[in-house]
C-alpha positions, 0 to 999 in steps of 0.5 A, a space after each residue: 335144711 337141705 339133705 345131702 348124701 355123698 356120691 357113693 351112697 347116693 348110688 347105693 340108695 339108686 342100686 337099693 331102689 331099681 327096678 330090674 325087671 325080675 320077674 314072679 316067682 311062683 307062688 307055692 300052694 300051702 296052708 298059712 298059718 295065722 302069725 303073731 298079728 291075729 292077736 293085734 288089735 287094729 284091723 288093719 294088723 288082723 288083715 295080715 294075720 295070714 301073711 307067711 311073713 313073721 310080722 311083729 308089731 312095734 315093740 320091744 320084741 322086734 327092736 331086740 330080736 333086730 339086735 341080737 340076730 343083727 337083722 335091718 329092720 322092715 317097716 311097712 306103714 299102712 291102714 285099713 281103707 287103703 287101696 294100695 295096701 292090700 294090694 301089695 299085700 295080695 301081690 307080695 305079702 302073701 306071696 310065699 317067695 317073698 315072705 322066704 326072704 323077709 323071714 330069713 334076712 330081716 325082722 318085719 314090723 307092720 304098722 297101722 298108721 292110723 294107731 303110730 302116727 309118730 312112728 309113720 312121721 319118722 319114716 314118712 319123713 325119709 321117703 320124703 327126703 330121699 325121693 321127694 314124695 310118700 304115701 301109703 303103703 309105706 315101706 321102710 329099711 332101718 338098722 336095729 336100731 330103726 335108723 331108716 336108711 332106704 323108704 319108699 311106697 308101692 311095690 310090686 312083686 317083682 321089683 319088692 324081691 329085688 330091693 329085699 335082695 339088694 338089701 340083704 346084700 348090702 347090709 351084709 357086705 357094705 354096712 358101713 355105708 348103709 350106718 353112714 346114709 342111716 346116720 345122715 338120714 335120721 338128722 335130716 328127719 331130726 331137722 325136718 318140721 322142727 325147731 331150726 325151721 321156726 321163725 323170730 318171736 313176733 308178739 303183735 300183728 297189724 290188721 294190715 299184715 293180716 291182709 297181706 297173708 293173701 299175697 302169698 296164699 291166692 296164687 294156688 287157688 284153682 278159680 274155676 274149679 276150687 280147691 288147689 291147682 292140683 292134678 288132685 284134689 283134696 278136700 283140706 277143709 282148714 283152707 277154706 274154713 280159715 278163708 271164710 274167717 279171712 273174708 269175714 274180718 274183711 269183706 274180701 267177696 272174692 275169697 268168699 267166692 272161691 270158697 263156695 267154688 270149692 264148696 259147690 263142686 266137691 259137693 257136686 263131684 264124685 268125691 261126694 257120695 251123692 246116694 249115701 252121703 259123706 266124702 270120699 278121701 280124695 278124687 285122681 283128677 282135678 275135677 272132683 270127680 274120679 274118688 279114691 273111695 276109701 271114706 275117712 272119719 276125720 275127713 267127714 267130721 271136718 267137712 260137716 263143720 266147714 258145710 254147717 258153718 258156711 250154711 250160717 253165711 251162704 244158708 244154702 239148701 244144697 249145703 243144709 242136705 249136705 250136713 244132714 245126708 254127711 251126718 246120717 252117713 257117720 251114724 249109718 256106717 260109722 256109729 260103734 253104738 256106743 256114742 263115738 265112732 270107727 275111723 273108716 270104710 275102706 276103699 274097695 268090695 270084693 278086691 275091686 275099688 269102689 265096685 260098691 258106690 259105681 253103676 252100671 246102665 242096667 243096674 239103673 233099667 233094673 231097679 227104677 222104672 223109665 222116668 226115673 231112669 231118664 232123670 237119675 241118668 240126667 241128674 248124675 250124668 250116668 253114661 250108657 259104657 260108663 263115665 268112669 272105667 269099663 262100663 262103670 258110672 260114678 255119680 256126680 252132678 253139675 249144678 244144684 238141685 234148684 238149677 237143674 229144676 230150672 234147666 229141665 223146665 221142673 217144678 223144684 218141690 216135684 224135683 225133690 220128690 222124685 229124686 228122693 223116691 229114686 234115691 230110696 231105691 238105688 240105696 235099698 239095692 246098694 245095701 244088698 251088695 257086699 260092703 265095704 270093710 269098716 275098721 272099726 277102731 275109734 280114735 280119740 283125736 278124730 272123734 274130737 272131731 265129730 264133737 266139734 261136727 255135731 256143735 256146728 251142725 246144731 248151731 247152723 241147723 238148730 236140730 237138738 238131736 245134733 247136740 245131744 249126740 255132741 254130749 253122747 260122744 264127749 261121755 264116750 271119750 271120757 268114759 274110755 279114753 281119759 284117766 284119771 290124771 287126764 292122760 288119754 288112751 288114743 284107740 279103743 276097740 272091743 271095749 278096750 282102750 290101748 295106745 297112749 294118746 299123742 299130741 292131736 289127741 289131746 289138743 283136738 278133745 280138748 278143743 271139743 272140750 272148750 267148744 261143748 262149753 261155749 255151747 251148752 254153758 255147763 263149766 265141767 267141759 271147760 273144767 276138763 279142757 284145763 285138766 287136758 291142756 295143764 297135762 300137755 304142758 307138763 308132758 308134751 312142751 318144749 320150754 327152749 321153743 315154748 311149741 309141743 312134741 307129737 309124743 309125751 316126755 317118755 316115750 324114747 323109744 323112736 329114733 326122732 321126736 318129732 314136732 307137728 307144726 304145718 297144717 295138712 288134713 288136719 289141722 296141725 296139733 300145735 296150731 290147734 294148742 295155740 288156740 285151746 291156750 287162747 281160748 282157755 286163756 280169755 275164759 279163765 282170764 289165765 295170763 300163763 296161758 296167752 303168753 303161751 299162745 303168743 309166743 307159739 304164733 310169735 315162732 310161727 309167723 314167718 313161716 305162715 305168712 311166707 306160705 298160708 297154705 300150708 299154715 291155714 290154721 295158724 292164719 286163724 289165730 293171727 287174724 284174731 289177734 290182728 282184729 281182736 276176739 269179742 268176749 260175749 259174756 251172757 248171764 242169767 236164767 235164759 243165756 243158753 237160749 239167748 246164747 244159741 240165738 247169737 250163735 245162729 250168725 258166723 262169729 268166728 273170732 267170738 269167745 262165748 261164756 255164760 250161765 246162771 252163776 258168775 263162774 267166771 272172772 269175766 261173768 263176775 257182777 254181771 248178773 242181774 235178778 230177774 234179766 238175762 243181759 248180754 255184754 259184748 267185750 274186747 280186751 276185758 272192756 265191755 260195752 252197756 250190757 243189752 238183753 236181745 240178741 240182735 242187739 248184741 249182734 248189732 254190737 259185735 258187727 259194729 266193733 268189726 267195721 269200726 263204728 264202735 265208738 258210739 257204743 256206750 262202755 260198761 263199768 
């Protein structure tokens, strides 16, 4: 749909948002008050708990006080790490003058996007619409009724008085207009990512239209320097882990190799932290260089999972001391000592970004003695002013470790020792300094992640400790986070869960749910993955469409309920849904559930293949179901063992189950006393049952390429 306003109010939203040019006022000098925030639970709210401005949260408090004193609503979207958003609250929030105005003419709600995603979509969406582009921080006018009917990001001070002005003016003066473009505006939210963009049902799927998905998808590859052709880059790691599943079903070397380009250079860029270990949320530039360097949970999960798996097909050293430095980050800063983990580290130190991660030339003379100097300063590519800005350096490489040995005449072993003594001690002096704020909150959706992170570690590295910390965090979200109905609390913090959860909460646990049985066999995770899943259905699905709302049946308190279907930073929570059903329907042998899944991709399928960039994790599915999923069903005393064997290799469209009991419809009368045999299945069909791994590997690899058909069938 495309949005329109008429001429008049079009011109109203243009007088609304200029910039006129007026100027500071003085900030008074007085004592502040703590507001009604300090008693929030989020640390991004507590940070604007000494604002002068009479913040509320989300709540039927505001909304009422809107109505009855007929006030239009401030909504300002932010969260911890992010750097614009303390700095509009330095500049304006915090500044007296402007806070006379919000607390005079408006009622000011402050959101952590971050704990109200479903609120941040809704207002997201009418930045969107009415100026092309959003971001963080957000901020929105709306009706006591929250109809949004202004939106937009970073003000400063100046230009924020001004719209707060014009604002109040209008509402005052002109409100008929501002209920009309309110009106006008909320349809178009309502129509935005929602049932009027999906496409015809299509329930089969040809190899052949599978490979065509790269038609449209290859055009925004950056070849030289991976990723998307982007001013900036972000790392979006369902890109390329749905491309490595792409050239494994077929063979593509030039899809795999624009994945390892993405792979090497972020990496190697600044995004990563080459001291420390872990990514940054995205870099300004093209190069991967120049991080904005706040560091988010859900970014570091992902990209350990797409490292570990590539590390199975591309079993590079660089990618293994990625994995391993990425998760010692997670448990060095991000570990709330409980088994899961807090959502971010922010972007700045001291009110300057990323003054805790850069270097200057003397703090290297002074910490490392001259060799090391002069090859931490080759190695990194350390400027004597700086590579960065005012004198500052960001560490970032150009090549592995093992070219750069090569290229400097070095033995790679003394290469290593080196680099780890210097490494040591820059670490030990970046610890001295003041650290970044961590919000130490923890989400259930992201730390499903961290589940699935620890799983692929474990499978690509085979260190146990990965898969005991895996469980550790699976006990922590049912221990805090699920009910006993299997209803789930989406943020916990100081022991205390709060929020309903949404859509990506429940898909993404119980997607880890499913993923910690393939792993370890033991069926209660996949006993609670149903419980989850059967919860979503009755709560969250829309029967008309067969897709699910973000948010459940009762939550009517936003003006728009939303649907989440394209794939961003995150894999979107209906793709991830049509998967779970998937997955849940092959283990269970549930009809129910693949016809679910089916008709989910069957709406999604235009949409996908006309622009896979932004549906990368709906191609998954699509090519599983174009190729067909391998059931690997693996019974008696030694599966597991056998079963971590097999999962060594990337097989992505594989679906393990095993045991020591036939628990299953699939496992029924496949044990035999005394072996543990393997049967590789398609479709319920399974070839003769075999007892090595390699075998059944051998197998699967034969199904893939076609020459299946000298593999004798199992009854």
């Amino acid at each position: 749909m495309v949005f329109r306003i008429n001429f008049k109010l079009s011109l109203l939203i243009i007088i609304i948002c200029c910039f006129t040019g007026c100027k500071d006022e003085p900030k008074e000098e007085e004592d502040v008050k703590k507001n009604r925030l300090a008693k929030a639970n989020s640390p991004y709210l507590k940070q604007h708990a000494d604002n002068p401005v009479d913040w509320y949260e989300w709540g039927a408090e505001a909304l009422e006080k809107a109505k009855e004193e007929n006030k239009p609503i401030i909504i300002s979207v932010g969260y911890a790490s992010c750097h614009w958003c303390h700095v509009m609250e330095r500049e304006s929030f915090m500044d007296s003058s402007v806070a006379e105005i919000m607390n005079r003419d408006f009622v000011s709600i402050k959101i952590d996007r971050e704990e109200r995603p479903d609120i941040d979509k809704i207002y997201m969406n009418a930045a969107q619409l009415l100026n092309g582009s959003g971001g963080w921080p957000l901020n929105a006018a709306a009706l006591p009724n929250g109809k949004p009917f202004f939106a937009g990001t970073y003000f400063p001070t100046g230009e924020w008085k001004n719209i707060l002005n014009k604002i109040a003016i209008a509402y005052k003066e002109d409100k008929e207009s501002l209920v009309e473009t309110a009106n006008a505006l909320t349809e178009g939210i309502k129509s935005t990512n929602s049932l009027g963009d999906l496409g015809l049902t299509k329930n089969e799927i040809s190899k052949t239209e599978y490979l065509s998905v790269m038609e449209a998808w290859e055009p925004r590859f950056d070849r030289e320097k991976g990723g998307y052709q982007e001013e900036q880059k972000f790392p979006l790691p369902v890109s390329w882990d749905a491309l490595l599943q792409y050239y494994y079903l077929t063979g593509n070397e030039e899809v795999l190799e624009i994945v390892k380009t993405t792979l090497d250079n972020t990496a190697r860029g600044g995004i990563y932290d080459q001291l420390g270990g872990g990514f940054s949320r995205y870099t300004t530039d093209p190069d991967w260089l120049i991080p904005h360097f706040e560091k988010m949970l859900y970014d570091n999960a992902q990209l350990i999972s797409l490292y570990s798996k590539a590390y199975k097909v591309i079993p590079s050293e660089e990618y293994k001391a990625i994995i391993e430095e990425s998760l010692k980050f997670v448990e060095r800063e991000l570990s709330n000592n409980e088994g899961g983990f807090y959502s971010s580290l922010n972007a700045e130190t001291d009110g300057e970004e990323g003054k805790f991660y850069v270097w200057y030339i003397e703090e290297l003379r002074n910490t490392l003695n001259a060799s090391e100097v002069e090859l931490i300063t080759n190695y990194y590519n350390i400027e004597p002013y700086g590579n960065w800005e005012k004198g500052k350096n960001i560490l970032y490489r150009r090549s592995s470790p093992e070219e750069f040995a090569r290229e400097e005449g070095m033995a790679y072993k003394d290469l290593k020792t080196s680099l780890t003594h210097a490494k040591e001690k820059m670490l030990e002096e970046r610890q001295s300094r003041n650290r970044p704020k961590v919000d130490d909150k923890s989400l259930t959706s992201w730390n499903a992640l961290m589940i699935d992170a620890y799983l692929d570690a474990f499978l690509a590295l085979g260190n146990r400790e990965y898969l005991q910390n895996a469980i550790k965090c699976a006990d922590f979200l049912s221990d805090k986070m699920l009910k006993p109905d299997y209803s789930i609390w989406r943020s916990y913090k100081d022991e205390q869960s709060s929020i309903s959860a949404f859509l990506d909460d429940y898909a993404l646990l119980s997607q880890a749910y499913i993923n910690l049985y393939q792993v370890t066999f033991d069926i209660e995770w996949l006993r609670k993955a149903q419980k989850v899943t059967d919860y979503v259905i009755n709560n969250f699905r829309d029967d008309d469409s067969g897709m699910f709302y973000y948010t459940s049946n009762d939550d009517d308190d936003l003006v728009a309920r939303k649907m989440e279907l394209d794939d961003n930073v995150i894999p979107s929570s209906n793709s991830v849904m049509a998967q779970n059903l998937f997955a849940l329907g092959t283990l269970l042998e549930n009809e129910d559930y693949l016809s679910m899944s089916e008709e989910m991709l069957g709406q999604m399928y235009d949409l996908t293949m006309e622009d896979p960039s932004f549906y990368a994790n709906w191609t998954k599915l699509i090519g599983t179901k174009a190729f067909g999923a391998y059931e690997i069903a693996i019974v008696g005393n030694r599966a597991q063992q056998k079963n971590l064997h097999i999962q060594k290799k990337y097989l992505p469209t594989s679906i393990f189950m095993g045991g020591k009991e036939e628990n299953l419809p699939l496992l029924k009368s496949k044990y035999v006393d005394g072996e543990t045999l393997i049967y590789v299945c398609q479709n319920k069909t399974c070839k003769y049952p075999v007892s090595l791994p390699e075998e059944a590997i051998d197998i699967i690899e034969n199904y893939r390429t076609g020459r299946e058909e000298n593999i004798n069938i199992w009854n």
